[in-house]
BANU-283263 format. One record per residue (C-alpha): residue in one letter; x, y, z. Coordinates in pm, whole numbers, plus 50000, padded with zeros to 5 digits. Example, Ala and Ser with C-alpha at 12.3 -4.5 7.8 and 13.67 -1.06 7.14 Angstrom:
  kolti      x      y      z
      a  51230  49550  50780
      s  51367  49894  50714
//
This chain:
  kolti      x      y      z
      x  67344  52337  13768
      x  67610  52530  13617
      x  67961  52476  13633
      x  68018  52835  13513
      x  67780  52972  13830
      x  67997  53260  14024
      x  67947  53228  14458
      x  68087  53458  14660
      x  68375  53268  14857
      x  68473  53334  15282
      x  68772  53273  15485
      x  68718  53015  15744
      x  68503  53314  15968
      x  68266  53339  15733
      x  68437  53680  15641
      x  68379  53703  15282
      x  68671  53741  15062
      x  68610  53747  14671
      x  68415  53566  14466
      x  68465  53206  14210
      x  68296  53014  13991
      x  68125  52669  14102
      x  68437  52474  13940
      x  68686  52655  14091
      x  68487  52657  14459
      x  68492  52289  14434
      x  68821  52243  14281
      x  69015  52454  14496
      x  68783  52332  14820
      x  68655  52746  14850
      x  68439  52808  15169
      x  68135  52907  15038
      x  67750  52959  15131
      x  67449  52714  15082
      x  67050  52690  15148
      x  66885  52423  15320
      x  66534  52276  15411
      x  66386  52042  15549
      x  66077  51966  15442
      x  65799  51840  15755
      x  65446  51693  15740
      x  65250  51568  16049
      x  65075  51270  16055
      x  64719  51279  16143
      x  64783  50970  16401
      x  65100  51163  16582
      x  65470  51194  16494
      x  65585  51380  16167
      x  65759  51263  15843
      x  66069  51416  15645
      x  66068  51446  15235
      x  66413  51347  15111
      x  66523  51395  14741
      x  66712  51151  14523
      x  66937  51310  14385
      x  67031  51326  13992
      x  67234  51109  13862
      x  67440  51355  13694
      x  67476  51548  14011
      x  67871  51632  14046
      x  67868  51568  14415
      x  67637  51253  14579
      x  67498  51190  14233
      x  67194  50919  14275
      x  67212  50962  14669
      x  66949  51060  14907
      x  66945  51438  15043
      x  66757  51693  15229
      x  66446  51793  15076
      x  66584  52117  14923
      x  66942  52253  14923
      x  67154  52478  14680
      x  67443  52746  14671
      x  67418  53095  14737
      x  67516  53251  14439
      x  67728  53600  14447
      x  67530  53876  14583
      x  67228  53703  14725
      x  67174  53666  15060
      x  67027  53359  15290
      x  66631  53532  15249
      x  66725  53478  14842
      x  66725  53098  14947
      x  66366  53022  14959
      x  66387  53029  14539
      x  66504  52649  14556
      x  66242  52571  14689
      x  66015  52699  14385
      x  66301  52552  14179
      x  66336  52222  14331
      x  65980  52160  14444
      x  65739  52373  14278
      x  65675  52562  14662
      x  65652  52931  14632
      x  65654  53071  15008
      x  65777  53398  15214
      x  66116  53329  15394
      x  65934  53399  15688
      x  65744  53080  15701
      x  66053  52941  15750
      x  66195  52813  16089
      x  66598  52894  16129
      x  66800  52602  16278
      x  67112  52748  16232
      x  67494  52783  16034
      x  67677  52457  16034
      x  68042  52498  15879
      x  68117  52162  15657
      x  68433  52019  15475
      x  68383  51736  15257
      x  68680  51554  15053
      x  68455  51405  14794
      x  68736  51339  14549
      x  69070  51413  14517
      x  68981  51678  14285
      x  68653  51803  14467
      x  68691  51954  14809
      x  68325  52063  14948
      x  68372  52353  15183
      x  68038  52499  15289
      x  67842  52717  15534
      x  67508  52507  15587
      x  67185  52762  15658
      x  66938  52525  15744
      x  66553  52613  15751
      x  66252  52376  15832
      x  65942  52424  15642
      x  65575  52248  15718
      x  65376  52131  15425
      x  65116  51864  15396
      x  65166  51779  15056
      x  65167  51423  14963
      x  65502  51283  14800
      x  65270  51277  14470
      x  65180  51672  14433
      x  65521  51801  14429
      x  65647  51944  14121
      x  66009  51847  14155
      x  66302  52006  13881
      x  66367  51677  13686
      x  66729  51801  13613
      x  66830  51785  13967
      x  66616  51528  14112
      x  66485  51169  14033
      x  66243  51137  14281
      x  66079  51202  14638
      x  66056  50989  14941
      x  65903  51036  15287
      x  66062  50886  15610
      x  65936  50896  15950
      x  66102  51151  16147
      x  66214  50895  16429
      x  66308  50645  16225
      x  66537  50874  16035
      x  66669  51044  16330
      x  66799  50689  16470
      x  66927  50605  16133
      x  67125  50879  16081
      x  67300  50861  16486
      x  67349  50491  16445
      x  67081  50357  16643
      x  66910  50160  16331
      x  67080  49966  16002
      x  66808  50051  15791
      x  66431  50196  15766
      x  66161  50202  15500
      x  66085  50472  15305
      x  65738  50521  15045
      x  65797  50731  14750
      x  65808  50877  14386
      x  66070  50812  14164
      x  66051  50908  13717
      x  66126  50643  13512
      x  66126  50593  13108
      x  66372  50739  12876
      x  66229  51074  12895
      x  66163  51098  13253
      x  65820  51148  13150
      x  65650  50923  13399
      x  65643  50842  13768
      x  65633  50519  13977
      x  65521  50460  14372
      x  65763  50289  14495
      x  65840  50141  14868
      x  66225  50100  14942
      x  66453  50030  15226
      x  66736  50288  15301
      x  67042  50230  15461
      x  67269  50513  15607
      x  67469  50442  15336
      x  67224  50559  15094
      x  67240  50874  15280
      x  67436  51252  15171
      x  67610  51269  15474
      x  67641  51536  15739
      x  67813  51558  16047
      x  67688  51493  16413
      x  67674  51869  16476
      x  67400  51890  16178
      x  67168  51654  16272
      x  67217  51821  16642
      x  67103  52089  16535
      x  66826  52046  16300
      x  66629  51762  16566
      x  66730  52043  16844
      x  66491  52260  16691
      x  66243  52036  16545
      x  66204  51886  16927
      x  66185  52244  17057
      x  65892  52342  16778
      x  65730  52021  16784
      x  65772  51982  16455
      x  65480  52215  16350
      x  65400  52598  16253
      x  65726  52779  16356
      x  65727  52939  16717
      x  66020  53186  16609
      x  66033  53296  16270
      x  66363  53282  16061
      x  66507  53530  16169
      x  66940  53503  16182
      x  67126  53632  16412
      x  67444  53688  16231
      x  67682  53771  16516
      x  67615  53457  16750
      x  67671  53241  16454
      x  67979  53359  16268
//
C-alpha cells in the first residue's frame, strides 16, 4: 500500500475522468474503482463458510477490522480482469478471472474521517476454494490474520438478525510476525468493514442463486446494465 499509487478517477456514472494518486482519491473523496472477493468453502456436512481478513493495523482505512477475503484498488490503466492479482497478493491464490463468479458494481461513499472521504465502485467476485484457514499464504503487510464464518451466521449478522457469531481462525503474533496462532473468537457487527444493504443484497443474491458452489455463469460484466 502506497500512498503515492495513481487510480484512474470517474464522475458519479462511472464515466472516467482523469486520473490521482491514492492520497489525493481519499483526500478529496475521488470516485474511483476497486476489486472484490469473496472467498467460499463448502462444508462436507451442508452449508458453506466465508474467509474474512483482519485487516492491518496500519491500514489507512478500517485498520485492525474485519473485511472481505480479498479487496484492493484498480490502479490506472487496469481493468476489473487485472483484479484477480490480489488475490495472488493477498492470499497466495493464483487463478484465471474466469473462475470467478460476477455479483455485480455496487457504488459506495464512506466518510471515514473528516479528512478521508471513500468513494468507490465495488466489483465483487465469489471464488470457491477448499483451503483450510491454515494453508493460505496471506501478505503480512496488509493482513494479520484469517478467519472462517459460517455463511448463515454471517449473513444474519450483517442484516441485524444476530448480535454476535463465532468465528475459528489464524492470526501472526510475535514481534516479527513470524508465527501464527489458532484462535476461536466472537465477532460482533461492530467488528465488521461495513457495507451497505445493497452489498450484501447482492453478493447473498448470487451466492443463493449458485448455491454457493462452482460458478453457473462465468464472470463475465456486462458493462452497460451496470453503469
Amino acid at each position: 500500500m502506497s500512498q503515492h499509487e495513481i487510480f484512474d478517477v470517474f464522475d458519479e456514472r462511472m464515466r472516467k475522468i482523469g486520473q490521482a494518486s491514492r492520497k489525493d482519491v481519499h483526500a478529496q473523496g475521488l470516485w474511483h474503482q476497486t476489486f472484490h472477493c469473496w472467498v467460499v468453502k463448502r462444508a462436507a456436512e451442508g452449508g458453506a463458510s466465508l474467509l474474512l481478513q483482519l485487516r492491518h493495523k496500519d491500514k489507512d482505512t478500517f485498520p485492525g477490522m474485519l473485511d472481505i477475503s480479498c479487496a484492493g484498488h484498480l490502479l490506472t490503466g487496469e481493468t476489473v480482469e487485472d483484479g484477480v492479482r490480489e488475490l495472488e497478493e493477498e492470499l497466495g491464490l493464483t487463478i484465471s478471472f474466469h473462475e470467478l463468479l460476477y455479483c455485480g458494481i455496487v457504488p459506495q461513499e464512506t466518510v471515514v474521517t473528516p479528512q478521508l472521504t471513500d468513494r468507490e465502485f465495488n466489483h465483487i467476485f465469489i471464488y470457491e476454494c477448499e483451503k483450510a484457514v491454515e494453508e493460505y499464504s496471506f501478505q503480512l503487510s496488509e493482513i494479520s490474520g484469517l478467519f472462517e464464518v459460517g455463511l448463515n451466521e454471517f449473513k444474519r449478522l450483517v442484516y441485524g438478525a444476530r448480535e454476535s457469531i463465532e468465528a475459528e481462525g489464524v492470526v501472526v503474533v510475535g514481534e516479527r510476525d513470524e508465527k501464527r496462532a489458532r484462535i476461536r473468537r466472537t465477532i460482533k457487527r461492530d467488528d465488521i468493514v461495513p457495507q451497505p444493504k445493497a452489498y450484501y443484497d447482492k453478493l447473498f443474491g448470487t451466492l443463493n442463486e449458485n448455491d454457493c458452489v462452482v460458478p453457473a455463469r462465468r464472470a463475465e460484466v456486462d458493462w452497460e446494465e451496470e453503469s
